[in-house]
OpenMM code with the backbone's topology and positions (N, CA, C; nanometers):
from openmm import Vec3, app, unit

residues = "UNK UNK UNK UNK UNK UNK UNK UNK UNK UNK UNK UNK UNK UNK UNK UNK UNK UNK UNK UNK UNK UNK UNK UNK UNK UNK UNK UNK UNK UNK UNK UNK UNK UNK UNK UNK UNK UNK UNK UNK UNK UNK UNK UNK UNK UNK UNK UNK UNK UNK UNK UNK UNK UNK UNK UNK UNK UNK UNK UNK UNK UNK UNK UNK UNK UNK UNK UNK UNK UNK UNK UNK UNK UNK UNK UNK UNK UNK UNK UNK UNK UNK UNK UNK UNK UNK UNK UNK UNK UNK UNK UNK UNK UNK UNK UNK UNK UNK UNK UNK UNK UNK UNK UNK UNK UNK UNK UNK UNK UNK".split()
positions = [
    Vec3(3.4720, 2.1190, -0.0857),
    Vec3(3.4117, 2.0666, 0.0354),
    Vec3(3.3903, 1.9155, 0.0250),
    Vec3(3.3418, 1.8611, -0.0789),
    Vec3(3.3408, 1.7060, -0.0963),
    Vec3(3.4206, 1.6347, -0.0993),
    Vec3(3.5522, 1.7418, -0.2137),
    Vec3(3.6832, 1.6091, -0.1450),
    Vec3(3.7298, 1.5811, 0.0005),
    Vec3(3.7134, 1.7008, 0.0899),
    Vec3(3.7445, 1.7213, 0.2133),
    Vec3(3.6606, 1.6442, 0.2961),
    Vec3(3.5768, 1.5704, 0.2698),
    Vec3(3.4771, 1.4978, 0.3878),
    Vec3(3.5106, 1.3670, 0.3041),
    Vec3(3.4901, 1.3176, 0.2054),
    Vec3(3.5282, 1.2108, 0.1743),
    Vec3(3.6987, 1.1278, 0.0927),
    Vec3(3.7213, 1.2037, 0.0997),
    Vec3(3.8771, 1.2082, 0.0591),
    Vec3(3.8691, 1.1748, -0.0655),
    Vec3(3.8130, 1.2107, -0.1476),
    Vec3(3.8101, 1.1711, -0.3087),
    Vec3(3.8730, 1.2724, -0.4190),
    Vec3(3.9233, 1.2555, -0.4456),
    Vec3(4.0303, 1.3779, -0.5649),
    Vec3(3.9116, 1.4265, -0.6590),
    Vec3(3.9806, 1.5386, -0.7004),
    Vec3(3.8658, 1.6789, -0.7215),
    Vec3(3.7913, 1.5945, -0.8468),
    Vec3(3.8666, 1.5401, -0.9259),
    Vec3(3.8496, 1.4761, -1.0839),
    Vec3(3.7044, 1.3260, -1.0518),
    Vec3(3.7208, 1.2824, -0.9195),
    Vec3(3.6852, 1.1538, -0.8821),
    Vec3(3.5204, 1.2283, -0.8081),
    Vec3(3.5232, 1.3370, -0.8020),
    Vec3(3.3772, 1.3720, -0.7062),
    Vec3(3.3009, 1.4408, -0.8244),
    Vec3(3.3282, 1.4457, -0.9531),
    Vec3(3.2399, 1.4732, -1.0617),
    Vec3(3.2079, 1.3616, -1.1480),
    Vec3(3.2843, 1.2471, -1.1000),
    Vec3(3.2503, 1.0965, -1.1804),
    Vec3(3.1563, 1.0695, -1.1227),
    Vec3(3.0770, 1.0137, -1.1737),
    Vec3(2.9526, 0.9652, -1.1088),
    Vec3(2.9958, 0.7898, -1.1056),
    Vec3(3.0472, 0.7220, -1.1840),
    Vec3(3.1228, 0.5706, -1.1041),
    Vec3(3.1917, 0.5919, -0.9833),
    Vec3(3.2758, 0.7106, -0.9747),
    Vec3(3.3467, 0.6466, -0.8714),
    Vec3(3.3089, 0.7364, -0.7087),
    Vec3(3.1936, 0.8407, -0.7398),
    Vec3(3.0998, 0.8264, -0.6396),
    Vec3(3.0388, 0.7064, -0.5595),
    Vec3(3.0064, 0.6640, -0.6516),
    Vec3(2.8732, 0.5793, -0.6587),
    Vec3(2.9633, 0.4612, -0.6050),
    Vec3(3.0578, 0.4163, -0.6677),
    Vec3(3.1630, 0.3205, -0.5570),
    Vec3(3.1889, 0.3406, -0.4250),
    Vec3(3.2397, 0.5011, -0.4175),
    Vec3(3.3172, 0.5219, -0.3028),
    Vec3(3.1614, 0.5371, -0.1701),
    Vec3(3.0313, 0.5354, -0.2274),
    Vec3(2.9572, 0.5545, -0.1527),
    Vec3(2.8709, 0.3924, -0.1312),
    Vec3(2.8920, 0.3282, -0.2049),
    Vec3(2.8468, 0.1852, -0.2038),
    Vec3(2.9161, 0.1264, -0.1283),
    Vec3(3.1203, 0.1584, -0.1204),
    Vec3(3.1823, 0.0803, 0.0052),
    Vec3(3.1842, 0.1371, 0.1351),
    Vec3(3.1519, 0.2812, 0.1251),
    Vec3(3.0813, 0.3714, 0.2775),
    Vec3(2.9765, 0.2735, 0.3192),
    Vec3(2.8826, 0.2083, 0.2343),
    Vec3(2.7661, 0.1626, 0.3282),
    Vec3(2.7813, 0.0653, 0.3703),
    Vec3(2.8322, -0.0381, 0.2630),
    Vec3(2.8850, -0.1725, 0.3298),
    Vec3(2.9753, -0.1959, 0.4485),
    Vec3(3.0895, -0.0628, 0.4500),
    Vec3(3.1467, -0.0756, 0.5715),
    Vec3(3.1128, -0.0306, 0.6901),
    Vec3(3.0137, 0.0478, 0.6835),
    Vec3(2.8914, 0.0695, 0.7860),
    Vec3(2.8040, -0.0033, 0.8408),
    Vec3(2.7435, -0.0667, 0.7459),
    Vec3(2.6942, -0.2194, 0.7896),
    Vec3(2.7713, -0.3148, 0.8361),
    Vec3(2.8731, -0.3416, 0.7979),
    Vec3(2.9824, -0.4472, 0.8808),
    Vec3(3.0062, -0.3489, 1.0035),
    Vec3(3.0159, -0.2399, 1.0297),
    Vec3(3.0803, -0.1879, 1.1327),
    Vec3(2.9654, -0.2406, 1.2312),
    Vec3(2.8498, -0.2072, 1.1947),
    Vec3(2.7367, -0.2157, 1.2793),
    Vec3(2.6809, -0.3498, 1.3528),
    Vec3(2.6789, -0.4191, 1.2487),
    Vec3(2.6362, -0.5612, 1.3147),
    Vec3(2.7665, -0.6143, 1.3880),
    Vec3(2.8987, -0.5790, 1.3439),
    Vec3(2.9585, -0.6232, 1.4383),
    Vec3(3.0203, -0.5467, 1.5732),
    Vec3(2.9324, -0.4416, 1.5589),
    Vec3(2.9257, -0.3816, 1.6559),
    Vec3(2.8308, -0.4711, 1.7877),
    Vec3(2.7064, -0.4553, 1.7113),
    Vec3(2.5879, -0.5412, 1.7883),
    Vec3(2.6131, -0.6805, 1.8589),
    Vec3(2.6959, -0.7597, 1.7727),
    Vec3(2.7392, -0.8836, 1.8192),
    Vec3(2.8339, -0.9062, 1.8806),
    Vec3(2.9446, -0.7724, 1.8870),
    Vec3(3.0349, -0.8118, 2.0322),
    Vec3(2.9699, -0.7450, 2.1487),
    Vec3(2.8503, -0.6453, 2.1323),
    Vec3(2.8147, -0.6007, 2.2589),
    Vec3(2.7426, -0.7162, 2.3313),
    Vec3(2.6660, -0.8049, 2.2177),
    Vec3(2.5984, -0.9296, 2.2258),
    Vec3(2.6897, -1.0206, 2.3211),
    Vec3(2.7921, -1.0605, 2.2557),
    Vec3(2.9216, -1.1110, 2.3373),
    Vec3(2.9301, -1.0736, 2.4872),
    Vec3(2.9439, -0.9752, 2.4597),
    Vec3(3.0202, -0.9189, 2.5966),
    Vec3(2.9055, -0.9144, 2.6984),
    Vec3(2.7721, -0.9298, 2.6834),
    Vec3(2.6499, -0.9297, 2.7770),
    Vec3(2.6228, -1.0498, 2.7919),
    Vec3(2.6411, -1.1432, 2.6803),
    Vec3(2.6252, -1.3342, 2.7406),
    Vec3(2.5117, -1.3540, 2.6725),
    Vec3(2.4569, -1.2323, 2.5575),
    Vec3(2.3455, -1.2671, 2.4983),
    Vec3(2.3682, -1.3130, 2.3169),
    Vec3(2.3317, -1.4323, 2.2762),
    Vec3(2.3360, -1.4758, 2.1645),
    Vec3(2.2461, -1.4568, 2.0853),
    Vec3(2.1380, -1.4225, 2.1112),
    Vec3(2.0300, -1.3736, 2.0025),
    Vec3(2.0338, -1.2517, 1.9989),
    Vec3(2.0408, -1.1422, 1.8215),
    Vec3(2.0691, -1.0170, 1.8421),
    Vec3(1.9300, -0.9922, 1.8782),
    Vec3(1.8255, -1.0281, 1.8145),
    Vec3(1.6778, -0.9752, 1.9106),
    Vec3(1.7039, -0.9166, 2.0569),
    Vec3(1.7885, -0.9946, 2.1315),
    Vec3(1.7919, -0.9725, 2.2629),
    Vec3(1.8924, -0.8469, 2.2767),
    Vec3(2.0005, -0.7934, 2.1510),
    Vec3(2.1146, -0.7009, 2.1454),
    Vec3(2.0269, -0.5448, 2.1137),
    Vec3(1.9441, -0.5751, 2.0868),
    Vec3(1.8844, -0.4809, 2.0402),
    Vec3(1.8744, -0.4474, 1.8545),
    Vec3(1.9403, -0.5807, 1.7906),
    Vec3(1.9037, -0.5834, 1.6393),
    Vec3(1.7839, -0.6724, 1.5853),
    Vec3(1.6811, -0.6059, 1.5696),
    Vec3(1.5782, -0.6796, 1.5094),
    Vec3(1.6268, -0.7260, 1.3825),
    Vec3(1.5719, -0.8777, 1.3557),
    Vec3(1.5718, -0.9438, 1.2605),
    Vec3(1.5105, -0.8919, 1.1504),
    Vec3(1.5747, -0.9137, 1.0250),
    Vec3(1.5183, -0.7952, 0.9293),
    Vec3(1.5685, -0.9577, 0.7797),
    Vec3(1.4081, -0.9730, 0.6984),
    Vec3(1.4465, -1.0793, 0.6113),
    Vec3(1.5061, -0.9851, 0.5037),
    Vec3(1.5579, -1.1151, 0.4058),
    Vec3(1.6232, -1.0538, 0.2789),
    Vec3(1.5718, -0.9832, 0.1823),
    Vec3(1.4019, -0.9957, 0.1700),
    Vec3(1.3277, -0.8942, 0.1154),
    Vec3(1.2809, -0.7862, 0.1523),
    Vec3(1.3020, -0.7893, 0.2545),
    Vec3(1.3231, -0.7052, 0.3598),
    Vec3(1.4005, -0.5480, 0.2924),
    Vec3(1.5064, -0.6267, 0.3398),
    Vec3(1.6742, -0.5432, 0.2760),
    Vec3(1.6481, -0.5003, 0.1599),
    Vec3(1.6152, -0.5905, 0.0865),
    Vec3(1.6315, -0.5157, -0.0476),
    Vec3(1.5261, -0.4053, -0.0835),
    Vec3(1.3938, -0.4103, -0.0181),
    Vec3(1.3182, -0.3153, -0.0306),
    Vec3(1.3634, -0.1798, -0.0047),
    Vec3(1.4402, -0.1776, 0.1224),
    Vec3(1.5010, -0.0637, 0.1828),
    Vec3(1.5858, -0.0305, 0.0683),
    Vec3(1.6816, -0.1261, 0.0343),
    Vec3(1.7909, -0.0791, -0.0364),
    Vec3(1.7388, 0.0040, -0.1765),
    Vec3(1.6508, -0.0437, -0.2426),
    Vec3(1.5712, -0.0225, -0.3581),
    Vec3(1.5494, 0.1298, -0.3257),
    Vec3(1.4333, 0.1466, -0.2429),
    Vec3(1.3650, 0.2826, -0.1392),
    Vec3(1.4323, 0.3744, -0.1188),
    Vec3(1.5560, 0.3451, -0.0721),
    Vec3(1.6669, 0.4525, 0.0118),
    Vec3(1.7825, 0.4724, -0.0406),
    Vec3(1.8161, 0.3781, -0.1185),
    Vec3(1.9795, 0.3739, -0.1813),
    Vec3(2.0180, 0.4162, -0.3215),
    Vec3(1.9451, 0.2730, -0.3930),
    Vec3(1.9283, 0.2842, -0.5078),
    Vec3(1.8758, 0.3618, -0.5646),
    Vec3(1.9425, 0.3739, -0.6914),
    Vec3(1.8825, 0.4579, -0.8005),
    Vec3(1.7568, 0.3924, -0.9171),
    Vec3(1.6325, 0.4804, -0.9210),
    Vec3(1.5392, 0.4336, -0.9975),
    Vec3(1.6074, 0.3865, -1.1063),
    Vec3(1.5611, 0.3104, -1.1839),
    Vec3(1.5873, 0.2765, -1.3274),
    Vec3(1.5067, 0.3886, -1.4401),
    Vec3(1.6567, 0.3831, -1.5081),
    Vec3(1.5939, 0.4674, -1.6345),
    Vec3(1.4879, 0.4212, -1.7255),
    Vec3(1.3926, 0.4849, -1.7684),
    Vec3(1.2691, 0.4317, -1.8327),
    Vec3(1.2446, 0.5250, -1.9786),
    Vec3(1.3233, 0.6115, -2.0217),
    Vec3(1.3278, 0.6830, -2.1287),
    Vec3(1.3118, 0.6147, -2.2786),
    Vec3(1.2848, 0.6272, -2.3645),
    Vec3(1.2513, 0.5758, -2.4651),
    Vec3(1.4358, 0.5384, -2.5381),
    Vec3(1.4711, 0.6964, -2.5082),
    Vec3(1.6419, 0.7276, -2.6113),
    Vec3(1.7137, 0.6286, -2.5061),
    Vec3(1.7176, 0.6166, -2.3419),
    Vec3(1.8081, 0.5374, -2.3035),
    Vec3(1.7904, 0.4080, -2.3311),
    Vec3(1.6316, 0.3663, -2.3672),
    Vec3(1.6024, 0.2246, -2.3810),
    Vec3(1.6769, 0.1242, -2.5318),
    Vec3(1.6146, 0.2392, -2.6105),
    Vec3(1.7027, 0.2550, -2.7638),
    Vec3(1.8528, 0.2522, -2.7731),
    Vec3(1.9164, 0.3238, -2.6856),
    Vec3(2.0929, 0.3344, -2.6904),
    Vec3(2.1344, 0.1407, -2.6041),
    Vec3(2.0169, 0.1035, -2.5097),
    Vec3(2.1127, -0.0273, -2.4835),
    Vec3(2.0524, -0.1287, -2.5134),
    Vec3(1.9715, -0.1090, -2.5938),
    Vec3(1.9025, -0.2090, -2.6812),
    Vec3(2.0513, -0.2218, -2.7552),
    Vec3(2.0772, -0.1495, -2.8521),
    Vec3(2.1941, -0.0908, -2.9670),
    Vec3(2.3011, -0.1338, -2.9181),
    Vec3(2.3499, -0.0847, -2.7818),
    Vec3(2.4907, -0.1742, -2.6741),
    Vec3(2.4797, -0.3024, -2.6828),
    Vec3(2.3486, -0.3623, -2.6568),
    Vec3(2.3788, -0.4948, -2.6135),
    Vec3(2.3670, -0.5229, -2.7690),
    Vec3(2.3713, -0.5539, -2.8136),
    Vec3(2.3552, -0.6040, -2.9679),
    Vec3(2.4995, -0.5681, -3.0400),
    Vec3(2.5774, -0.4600, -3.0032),
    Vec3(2.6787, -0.4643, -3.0233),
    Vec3(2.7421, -0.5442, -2.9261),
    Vec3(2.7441, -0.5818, -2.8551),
    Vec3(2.8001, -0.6948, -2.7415),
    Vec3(2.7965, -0.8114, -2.7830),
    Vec3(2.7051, -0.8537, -2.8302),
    Vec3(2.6568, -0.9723, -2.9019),
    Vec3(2.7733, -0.9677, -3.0094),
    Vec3(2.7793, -0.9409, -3.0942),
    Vec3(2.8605, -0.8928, -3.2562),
    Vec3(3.0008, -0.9419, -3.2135),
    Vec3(3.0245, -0.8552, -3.0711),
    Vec3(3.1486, -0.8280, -3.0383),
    Vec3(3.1835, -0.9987, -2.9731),
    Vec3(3.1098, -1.0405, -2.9312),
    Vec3(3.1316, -1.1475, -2.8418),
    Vec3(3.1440, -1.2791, -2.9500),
    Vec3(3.0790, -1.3004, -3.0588),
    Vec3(3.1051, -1.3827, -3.1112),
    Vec3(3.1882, -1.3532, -3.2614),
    Vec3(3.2030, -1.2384, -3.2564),
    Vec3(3.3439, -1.2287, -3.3135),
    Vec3(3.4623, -1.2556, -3.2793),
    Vec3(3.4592, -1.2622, -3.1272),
    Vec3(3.5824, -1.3236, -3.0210),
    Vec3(3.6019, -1.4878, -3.0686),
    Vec3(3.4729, -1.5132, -3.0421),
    Vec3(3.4711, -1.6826, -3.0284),
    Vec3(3.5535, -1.7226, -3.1698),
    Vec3(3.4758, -1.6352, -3.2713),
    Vec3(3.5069, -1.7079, -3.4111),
    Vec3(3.6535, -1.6570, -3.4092),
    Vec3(3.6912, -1.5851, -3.3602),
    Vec3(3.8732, -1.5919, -3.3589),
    Vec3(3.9535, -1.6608, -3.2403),
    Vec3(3.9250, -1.7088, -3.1784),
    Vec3(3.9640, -1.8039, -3.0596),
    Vec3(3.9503, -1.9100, -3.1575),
    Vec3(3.8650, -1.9322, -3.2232),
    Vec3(3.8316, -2.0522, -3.3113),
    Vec3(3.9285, -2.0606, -3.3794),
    Vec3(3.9329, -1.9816, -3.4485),
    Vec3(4.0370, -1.9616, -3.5707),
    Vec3(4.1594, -1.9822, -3.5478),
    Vec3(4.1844, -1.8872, -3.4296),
    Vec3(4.3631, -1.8789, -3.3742),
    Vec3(4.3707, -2.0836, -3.3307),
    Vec3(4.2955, -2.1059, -3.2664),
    Vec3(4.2998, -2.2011, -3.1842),
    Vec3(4.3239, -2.3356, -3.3012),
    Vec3(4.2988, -2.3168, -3.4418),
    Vec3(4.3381, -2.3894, -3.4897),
    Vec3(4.4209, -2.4065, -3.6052),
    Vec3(4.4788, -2.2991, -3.6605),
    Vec3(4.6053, -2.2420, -3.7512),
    Vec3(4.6963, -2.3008, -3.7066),
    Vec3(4.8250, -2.3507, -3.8039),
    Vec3(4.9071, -2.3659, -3.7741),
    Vec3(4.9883, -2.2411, -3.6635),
] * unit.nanometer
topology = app.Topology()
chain = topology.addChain("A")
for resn in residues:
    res = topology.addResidue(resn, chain)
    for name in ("N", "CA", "C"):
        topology.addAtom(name, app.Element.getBySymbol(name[0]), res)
């Protein structure tokens, strides 16, 4: 039933990335659909303020509250997930300037 409403292959609706994509560019293109919905009806009535279209002005903290509230996913607060990317990023680190010191290296060998 899920691939069938969203067209996502059977393998792609048990990923949780490429949910979470395919539902992040659902909203954005919903939102573009919408406001520019609002602003050619805006157009087409001779009215330039969307206040007057019927889109209330909504600030950027605004948005993100909603988005936080309604969209987003809480943040993990677990002790073991805190521990595993503590451990990631520190291997990132390792990894990253092990790069440099061989860019270094390559970069100056005959």
């Amino acid at each position: 039933m899920q691939t069938e409403v969203c067209h996502l292959d059977k393998g792609q609706v048990t990923c949780w990335n490429s949910w979470h994509r395919w539902s992040v560019i659902a909203l954005v293109a919903y939102a573009f659909l919408a406001v520019t919905t609002t602003l050619e009806r805006a157009a087409q009535t001779g009215r330039n303020d969307p206040a007057e279209a019927g889109l209330a002005p909504r600030s950027s903290h605004e948005l993100l509250r909603l988005l936080r509230a309604l969209i987003l996913p809480s943040p993990r607060r677990d002790p073991k997930h805190l521990l595993w990317w503590s451990t990631w990023r520190r291997h990132q680190l390792r990894a990253r300037l092990c790069h440099h010191r061989w860019h270094a290296y390559a970069d100056t060998a005959p």
